[in-house]
C-alpha positions, 0 to 999 in steps of 0.5 A: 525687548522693547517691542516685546513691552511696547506689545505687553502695555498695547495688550493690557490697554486694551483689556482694560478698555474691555473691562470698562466697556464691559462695566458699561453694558452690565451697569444701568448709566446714571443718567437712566438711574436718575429717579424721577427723570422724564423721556425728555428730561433724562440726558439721552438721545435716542431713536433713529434718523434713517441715513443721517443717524450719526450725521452730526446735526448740532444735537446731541448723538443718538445715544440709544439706537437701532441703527447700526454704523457700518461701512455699508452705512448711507449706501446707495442699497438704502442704509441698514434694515432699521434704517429701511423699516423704522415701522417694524423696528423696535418690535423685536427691540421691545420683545427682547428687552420685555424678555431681558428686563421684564419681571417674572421667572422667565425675564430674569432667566432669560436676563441672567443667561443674557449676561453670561454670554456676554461674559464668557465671550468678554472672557474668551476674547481676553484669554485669545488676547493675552495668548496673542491670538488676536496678532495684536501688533504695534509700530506702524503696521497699519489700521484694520481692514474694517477699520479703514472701511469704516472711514470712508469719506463722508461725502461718498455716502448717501443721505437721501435727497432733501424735499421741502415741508409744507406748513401743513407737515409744520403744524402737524409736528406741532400737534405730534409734539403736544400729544406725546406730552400728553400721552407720556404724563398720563403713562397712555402706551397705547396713545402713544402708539399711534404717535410715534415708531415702534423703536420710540414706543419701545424707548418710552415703555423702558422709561415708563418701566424703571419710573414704576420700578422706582415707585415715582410717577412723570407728570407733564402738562400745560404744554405751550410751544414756544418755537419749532424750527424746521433743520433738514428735511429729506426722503429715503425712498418711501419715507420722508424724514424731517427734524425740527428744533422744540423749545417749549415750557411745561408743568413738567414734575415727579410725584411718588406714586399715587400720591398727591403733589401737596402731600408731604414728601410727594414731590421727588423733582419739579413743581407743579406750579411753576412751568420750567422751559425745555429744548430738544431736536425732534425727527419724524418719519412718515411713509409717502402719503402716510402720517407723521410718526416720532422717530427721534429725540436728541438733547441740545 
């Protein structure tokens, strides 16, 4: 009888960790539905670090990445695909989610229908739940296999072979860092192109999306950098990858769209006159020989 209870409680707990889970990816998080909240401003890290995604690095985790942790992460194979070709993920990314989130009759066709699935297989795996024909067991019996594949000790997996930077590559990550400034205060994508991966691209083009949504504008200017301290630097086969730690200050405010910062109610967050001071840890990638790229940004 005990066994029989203990098994029912073990089953409605992890129902209800579904349905939580699942109120998560159906509701937009509050720090994305934060009007007025810029790319650096919003609470969330995200992008992709290669072999050292989920390292943890001082910074805040990846909260929106493509990579994907597995037990064949950080293999001597060379990790995941996204991990293998930062430059073409975030295409598919930014296909999909015009798809899903876009406007007109075949992005909300195509979002509605996307939500459906996921409901009924939320649904399906509930009623395979409650009928135990998931053999969901407790006392002891021992993880999932894929459990304990997942827990591999850490210093089994690779993480590429750490290279030195020059001061070339620093002043160059200095300059990426003010044009991307630049570019996201003028809502320039196709600057911003040219200045990070493809995944990040997609990233910034979401944000740039839900603020017209929202009818407020990101304005970011005088940017002055205040420090930038290389972390780690390391090469996964043709790309070398390098994160550094940014602390600058900014004219860094949210206007209604279109108006102007002295017209009444204008301003939604910020000032336009005086510079606030931010911090965050950027990564960038490059191929061998090639230019630096933006690859990730992680909140301190």
């Amino acid at each position: 009888m005990t066994k029989q209870v203990s098994r029912r409680n073990t089953r409605w707990r992890v129902l209800a960790a579904l349905l939580f889970s699942l109120t998560l990816v159906l509701t937009p998080s509050l720090a994305d539905a934060r009007a007025g909240s810029s790319f650096g401003g919003s609470g969330s890290s995200f992008g992709s670090r290669g072999l050292r995604s989920f390292e943890n690095n001082g910074a805040s985790p990846l909260s929106r990445t493509m990579e994907t942790p597995s037990a064949g992460y950080g293999s001597a194979y060379g990790g995941s695909f996204f991990s293998r070709h930062p430059f073409l993920t975030g295409i598919f990314g930014g296909f999909l989610g015009s798809m899903l989130f876009g406007g007109g009759f075949f992005g909300h066709m195509l979002g509605g229908l996307f939500s459906l699935l996921i409901i009924g297989l939320v649904i399906g795996f509930l009623f395979r739940l409650m009928s135990g024909g998931l053999g969901v067991t407790t006392g002891g019996m021992g993880m999932p296999r894929s459990l304990g594949a997942a827990a591999t000790p850490a210093q089994q997996r690779y993480r590429g072979r750490d290279i030195y930077v020059s001061d070339a590559d620093l002043n160059a990550f200095q300059s990426l860092h003010a044009a991307i400034q630049e570019a996201w205060g003028r809502g320039d994508l196709a600057q911003m192109r040219q200045l990070m991966t493809p995944e990040m691209l997609s990233y910034f083009s979401q944000e740039l999306t839900r603020n017209a949504s929202q009818g407020v504008e990101n304005h970011v200017s005088n940017v002055t950098l205040i420090k930038a301290d290389l972390t780690e630097s390391w090469e996964e086969n043709d790309l070398d990858y390098a994160t550094a730690h940014m602390r600058w200050t900014a004219l860094d405010y949210t206007l209604r769209t279109g108006a102007a910062p002295s017209s009444p109610g204008a301003l939604v967050t910020g000032d336009p006159r005086i510079p606030t001071e931010s911090e965050e840890v950027w990564t960038f990638v490059r191929r061998k020989g090639g230019h630096w790229l933006l690859s990730a940004i992680q909140q301190v």
